[in-house]
N, C-alpha and C positions, 0 to 999 in steps of 0.2 A: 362888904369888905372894905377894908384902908388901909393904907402899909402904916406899920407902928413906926415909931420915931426910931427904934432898938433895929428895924430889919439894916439885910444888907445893902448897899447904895448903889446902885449904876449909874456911874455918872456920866454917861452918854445919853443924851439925848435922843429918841432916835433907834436905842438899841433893840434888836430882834430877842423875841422871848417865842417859845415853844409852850404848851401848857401839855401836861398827862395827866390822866385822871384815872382813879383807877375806873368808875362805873358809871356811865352815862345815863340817868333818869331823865328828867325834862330839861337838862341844860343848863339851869339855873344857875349851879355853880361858874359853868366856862363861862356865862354869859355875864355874870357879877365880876369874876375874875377879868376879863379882857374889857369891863368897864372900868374899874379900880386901876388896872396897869397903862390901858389907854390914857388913860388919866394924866401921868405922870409922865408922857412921851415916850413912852414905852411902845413898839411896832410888835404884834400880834400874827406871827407866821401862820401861827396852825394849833393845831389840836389834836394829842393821842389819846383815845378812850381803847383800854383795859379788854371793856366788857361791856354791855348796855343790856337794859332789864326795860319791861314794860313801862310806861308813867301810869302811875298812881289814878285810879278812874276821878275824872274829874280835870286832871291835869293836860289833859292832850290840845 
């Protein structure tokens, strides 16, 4: 993941973000997501999953 030039801007440094998902498999996404937004000084409160399903054999 990378924020596009077009997203919205927070221009705080520093700001608290929240992430929801709807379905938690191996993580992968939250884990690329709070690397992409860490990135940017972005602070990483937490994380809401939906639902969560098995990982995929192989995955665990």
């Amino acid at each position: 993941m990378r924020a596009t030039p077009g997203a919205r801007r927070i221009h705080s440094s520093g700001a608290q973000v929240l992430f929801v998902d709807d379905v938690l498999t191996t993580g992968a996404t939250l884990a690329e997501a709070h690397r992409c937004l860490a990135g940017h000084g972005l602070v990483v409160c937490g994380a809401v999953v939906l639902a969560s399903t098995t990982a995929p054999s192989g995955n665990r």
